[in-house]
N, C-alpha and C positions, 0 to 999 in steps of 0.2 A: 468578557470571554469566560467560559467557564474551564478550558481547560491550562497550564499554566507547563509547560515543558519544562524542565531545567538538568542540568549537569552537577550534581556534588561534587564537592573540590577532593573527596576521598575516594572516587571512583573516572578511571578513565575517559576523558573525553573524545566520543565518535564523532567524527564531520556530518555523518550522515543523518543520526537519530539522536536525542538526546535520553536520558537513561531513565527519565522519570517522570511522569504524566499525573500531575495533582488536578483531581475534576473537583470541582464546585457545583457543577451545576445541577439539572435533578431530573432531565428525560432522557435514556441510553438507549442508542443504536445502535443496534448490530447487526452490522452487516455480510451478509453471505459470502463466501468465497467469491470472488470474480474473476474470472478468466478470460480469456483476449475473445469475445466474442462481442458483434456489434447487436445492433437492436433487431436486425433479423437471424438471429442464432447462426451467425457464419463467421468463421475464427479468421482474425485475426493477424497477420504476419507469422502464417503459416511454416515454422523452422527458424522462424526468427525472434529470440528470447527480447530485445530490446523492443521492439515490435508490440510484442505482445504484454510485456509490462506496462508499458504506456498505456495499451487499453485497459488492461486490470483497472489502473490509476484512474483514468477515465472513465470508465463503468464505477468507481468507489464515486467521484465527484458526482453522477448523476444522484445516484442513490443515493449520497449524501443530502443533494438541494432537495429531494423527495421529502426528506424527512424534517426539513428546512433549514442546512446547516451546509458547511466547509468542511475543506480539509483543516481548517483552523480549529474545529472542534473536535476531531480526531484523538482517541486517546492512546490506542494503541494497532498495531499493525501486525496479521502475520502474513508472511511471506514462503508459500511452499515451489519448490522450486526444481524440477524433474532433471537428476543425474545430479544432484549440484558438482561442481567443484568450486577451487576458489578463485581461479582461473577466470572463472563467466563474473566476475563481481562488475571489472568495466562495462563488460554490456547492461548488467541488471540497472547498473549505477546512469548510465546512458538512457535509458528507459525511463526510468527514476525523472530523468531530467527534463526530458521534451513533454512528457504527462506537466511536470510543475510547470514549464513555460507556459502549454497551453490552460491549464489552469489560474495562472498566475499567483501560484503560488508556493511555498520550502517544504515541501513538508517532510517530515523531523519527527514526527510522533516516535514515541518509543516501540520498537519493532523485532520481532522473530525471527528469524531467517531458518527454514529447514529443507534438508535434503530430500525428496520422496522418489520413492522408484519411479512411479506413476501417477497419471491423472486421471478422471471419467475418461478423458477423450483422446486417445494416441496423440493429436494435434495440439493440446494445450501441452505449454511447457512451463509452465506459470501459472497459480490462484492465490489471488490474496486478499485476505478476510479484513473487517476493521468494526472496531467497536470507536463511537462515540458518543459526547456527556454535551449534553445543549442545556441552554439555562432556562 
């Protein structure tokens, strides 16, 4: 694996991400924002934030095998997120989730989380970008 996640014992530990992404490897992708749209450009879980993280997650996993890699190769993640509060964490966290089942798999990469007024498209409520290190 080229990327190697872990938690310092002198920095808090999140359930969700771990705080530090050491790459090894030596071909980086990066990947575009992705937003709850399927392969015929029509969004996704229309008003529904959990909905539509999961496709984010799942548009990263296509583009990921594109370049011939996982979310295991993942180094870091941001996460733009329209009106945040902190209120929507359960659904974002919900989202988060059923992307990993159908994936099969944690992913934990060290991650962003920011508030933005807006998105391109009134209907996206969610984009999220991802840079990866493949060996």
């Amino acid at each position: 694996m080229a990327i190697t996640l872990v938690n310092p014992s002198e920095l808090p530990t999140i359930e969700v991400y771990r705080q530090v992404s050491i790459a090894s490897g030596s071909k980086l992708v990066f990947i575009a924002g992705q937003v709850a749209w399927d392969a015929e450009g029509i969004t996704v879980g229309e008003g529904d934030l959990a909905a539509q993280v999961e496709q984010c997650y799942l548009n990263i996993g296509i583009a990921l095998a594109e370049a011939g890699g996982s979310f295991h190769d993942v180094a870091k993640l941001t996460v733009y997120v329209v009106d945040w509060t902190p209120d929507k964490m359960p659904t974002l966290l919900e989202g988060i989730s059923r992307a990993a089942a159908k994936l099969g798999v944690t992913p934990v990469p060290p991650a962003t989380l920011l508030g933005v007024a807006a998105l391109d498209i009134p209907d996206h409520l969610v984009e999220i970008e991802a840079t990866a290190v493949l060996d």
